[in-house]
C-alpha positions in Angstrom: 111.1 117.5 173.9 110.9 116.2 177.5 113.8 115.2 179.9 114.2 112.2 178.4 116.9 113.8 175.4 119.4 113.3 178.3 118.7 109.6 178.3 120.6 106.8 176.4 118.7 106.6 172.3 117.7 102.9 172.8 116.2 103.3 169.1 117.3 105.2 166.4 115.5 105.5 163.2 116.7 107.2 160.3 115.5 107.8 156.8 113.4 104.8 156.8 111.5 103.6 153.8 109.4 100.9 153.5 107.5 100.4 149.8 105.2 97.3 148.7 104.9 95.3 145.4 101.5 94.1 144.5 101.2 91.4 142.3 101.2 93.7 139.6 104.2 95.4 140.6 102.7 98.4 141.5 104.4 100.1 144.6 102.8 101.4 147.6 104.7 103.8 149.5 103.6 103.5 153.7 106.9 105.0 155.3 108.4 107.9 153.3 111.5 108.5 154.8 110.7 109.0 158.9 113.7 109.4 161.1 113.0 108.7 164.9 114.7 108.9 168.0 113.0 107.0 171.1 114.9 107.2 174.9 115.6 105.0 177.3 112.6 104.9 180.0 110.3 106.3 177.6 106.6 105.4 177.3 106.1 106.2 173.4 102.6 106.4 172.1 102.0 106.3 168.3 98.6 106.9 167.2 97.5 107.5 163.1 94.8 106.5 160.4 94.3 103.0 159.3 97.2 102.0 157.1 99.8 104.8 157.9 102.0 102.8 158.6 102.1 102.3 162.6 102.2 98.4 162.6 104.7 98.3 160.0 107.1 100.5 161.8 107.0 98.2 164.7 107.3 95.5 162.6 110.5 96.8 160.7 111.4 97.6 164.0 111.3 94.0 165.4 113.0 92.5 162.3 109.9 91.1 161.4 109.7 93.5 158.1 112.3 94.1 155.7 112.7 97.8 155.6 113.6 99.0 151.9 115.7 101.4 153.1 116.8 103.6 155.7 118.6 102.1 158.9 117.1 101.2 162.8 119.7 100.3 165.3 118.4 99.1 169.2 120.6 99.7 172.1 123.6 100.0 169.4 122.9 96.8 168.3 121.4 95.9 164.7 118.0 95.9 163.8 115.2 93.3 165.8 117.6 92.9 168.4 116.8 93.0 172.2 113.6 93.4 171.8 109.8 91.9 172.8 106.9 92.3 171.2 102.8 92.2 172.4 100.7 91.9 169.9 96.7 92.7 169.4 96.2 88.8 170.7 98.2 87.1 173.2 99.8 84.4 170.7 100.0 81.9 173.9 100.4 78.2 172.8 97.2 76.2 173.8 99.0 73.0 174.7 101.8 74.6 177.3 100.6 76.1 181.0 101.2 79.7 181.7 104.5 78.6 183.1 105.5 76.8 180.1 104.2 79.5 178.0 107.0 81.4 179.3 109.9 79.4 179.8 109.2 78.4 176.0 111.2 82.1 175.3 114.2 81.4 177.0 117.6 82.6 175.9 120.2 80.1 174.8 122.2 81.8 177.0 120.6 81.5 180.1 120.2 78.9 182.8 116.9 77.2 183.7 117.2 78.1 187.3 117.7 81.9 186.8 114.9 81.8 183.7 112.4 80.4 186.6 112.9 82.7 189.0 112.1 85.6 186.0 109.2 83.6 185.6 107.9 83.4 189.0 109.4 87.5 189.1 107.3 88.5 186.0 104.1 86.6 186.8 104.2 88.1 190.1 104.2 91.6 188.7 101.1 91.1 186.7 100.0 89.4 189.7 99.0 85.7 187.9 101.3 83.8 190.1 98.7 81.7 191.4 97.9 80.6 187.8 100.7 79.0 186.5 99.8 75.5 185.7 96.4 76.9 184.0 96.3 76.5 180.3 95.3 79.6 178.0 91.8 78.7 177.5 91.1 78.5 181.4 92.1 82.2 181.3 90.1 85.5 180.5 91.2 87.5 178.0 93.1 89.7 179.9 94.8 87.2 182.1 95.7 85.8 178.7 97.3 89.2 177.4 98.7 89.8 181.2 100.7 86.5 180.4 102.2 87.9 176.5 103.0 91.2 178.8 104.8 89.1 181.3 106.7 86.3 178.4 107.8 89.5 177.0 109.2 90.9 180.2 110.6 87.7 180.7 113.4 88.0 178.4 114.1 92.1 179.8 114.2 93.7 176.5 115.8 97.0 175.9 111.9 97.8 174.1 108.9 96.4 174.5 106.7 97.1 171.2 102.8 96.7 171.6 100.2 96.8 168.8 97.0 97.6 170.2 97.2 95.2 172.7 94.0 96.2 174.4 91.9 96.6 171.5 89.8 93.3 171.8 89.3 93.4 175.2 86.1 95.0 176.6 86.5 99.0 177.8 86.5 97.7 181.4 89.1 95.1 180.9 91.2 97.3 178.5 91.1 100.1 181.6 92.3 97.4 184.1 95.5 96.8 181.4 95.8 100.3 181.0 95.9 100.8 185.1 98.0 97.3 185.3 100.4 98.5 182.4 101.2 102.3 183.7 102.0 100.0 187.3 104.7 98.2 185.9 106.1 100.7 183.5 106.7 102.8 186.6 108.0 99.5 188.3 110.6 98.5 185.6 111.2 102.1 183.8 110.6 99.6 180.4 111.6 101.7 177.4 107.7 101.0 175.5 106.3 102.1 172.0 102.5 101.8 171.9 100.6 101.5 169.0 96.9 102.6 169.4 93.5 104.3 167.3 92.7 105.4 170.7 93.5 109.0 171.3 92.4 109.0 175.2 94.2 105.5 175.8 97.5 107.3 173.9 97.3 110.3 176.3 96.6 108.2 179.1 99.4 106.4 178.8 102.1 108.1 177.2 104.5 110.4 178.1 105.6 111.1 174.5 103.0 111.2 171.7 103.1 110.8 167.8 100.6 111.3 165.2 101.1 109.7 162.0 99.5 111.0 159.2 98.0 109.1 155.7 101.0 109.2 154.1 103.2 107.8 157.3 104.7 110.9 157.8 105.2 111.8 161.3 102.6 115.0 161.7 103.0 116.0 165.3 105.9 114.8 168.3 104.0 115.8 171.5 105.6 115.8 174.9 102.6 114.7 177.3 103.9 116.6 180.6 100.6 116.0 182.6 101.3 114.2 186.2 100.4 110.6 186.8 97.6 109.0 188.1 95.9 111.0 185.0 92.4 111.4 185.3 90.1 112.1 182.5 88.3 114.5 184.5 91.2 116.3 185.6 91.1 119.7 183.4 94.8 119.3 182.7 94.0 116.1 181.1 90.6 117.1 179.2 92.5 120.3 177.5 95.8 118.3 176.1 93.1 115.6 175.0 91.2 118.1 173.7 94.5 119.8 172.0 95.4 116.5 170.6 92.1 115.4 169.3 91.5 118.7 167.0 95.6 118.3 165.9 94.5 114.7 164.6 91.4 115.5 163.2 93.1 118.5 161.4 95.9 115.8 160.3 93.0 113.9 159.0 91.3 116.6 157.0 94.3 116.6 154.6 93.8 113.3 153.7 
């Protein structure tokens, strides 16, 4: 475990079980009983095989999924709470502008003047201030998911949760997003769990990696102490990729 045990837990998982019902009532067990503790500041990383379970975590997580047992508290708080969430599309509403896009996730609780200056704030951090009476189809794809990154920081989450958020973007876009994300991670110290199937984006990124395995156990909790920039052709880099490539291919050989 890294520094980050002496940080504030802004989510604690424990015990949690999630099982499914198909229509003939046979149950499907994706989350056995995982117990999870993620620190403030963190960059999580959570990589696994297909259907282990990874976007239904996050989805329990944001209150999106009923868990069937177990408990996940944010911040203290209940479950889905304080919270923001990227998915593997941007989700931005065709009809409103970039600017309406975000002031469309405002808090009850807060004043339109103070919403708009986050707005112009957030849009200035993924550097698309100069775009904000364009409507989603004028933009690229990854001005489009720059946007979801910067409605979600809008609303200053304890977490930000991201589902692949890169994975329909071309390599050279998704290694802009990458580059863009890491800048304003280390900018606003955003607690953020990543989900990704991309071993080099996880180790790129993260500074704390988990493997899932086929039965959505959690298989290995990796501290990724490798200095940033990271470069793939730094031999730091290529032997923990390396390390965690044969500890997820040996994690998929149980299957």
């Amino acid at each position: 475990m890294t520094s980050k045990t002496k940080a504030q837990i802004v989510v604690q998982i424990k015990n949690l079980v999630k099982i499914f019902s198909d229509e003939k009532e046979r149950e499907h067990c994706v989350l056995p009983g995982i117990s999870l503790n993620v620190f403030e500041g963190t960059f999580l990383t959570i990589v696994g095989p297909s259907g282990s379970g990874k976007t239904t975590l996050l989805n329990i997580i944001a209150g999106l999924e009923e868990k069937t047992s177990g408990t996940v508290k944010i911040g203290g708080g209940a479950d889905g709470s304080q919270l923001a969430y990227v998915f593997q599309s941007a989700r931005l509403l065709p009809w409103l502008t970039v600017e309406e896009n975000l002031r469309f996730v405002k808090p009850e609780n807060t004043t339109e003047e103070s919403f708009k200056e986050k707005i112009h704030h957030y849009l200035s951090l993924v550097e698309l201030n100069d775009v904000t009476r364009h409507y989603p189809h004028q933009l690229s794809g990854g001005m489009q998911q720059r946007v979801g990154i910067a409605r979600a920081l809008c609303i200053e989450p304890a977490v930000l949760l991201m589902d692949e958020p890169f994975s329909h973007l071309d390599e050279i876009t998704a290694e802009q997003m990458r580059v863009e994300l890491l800048r304003i991670w280390e900018d606003t110290k955003q607690t953020i769990i990543f989900i990704t199937h991309d071993m080099q984006e996880a180790v790129t990124l993260g500074d704390r990696l988990i493997m899932f395995n086929f039965r959505g156990e959690i298989a290995e909790d990796l501290a990724v102490d490798l200095h940033r920039p990271r470069k793939f052709s730094d031999r730091s880099f290529i032997e923990f990729y390396a390390q965690s490539v044969e500890r997820f291919q040996n994690i998929r050989k149980k299957e």
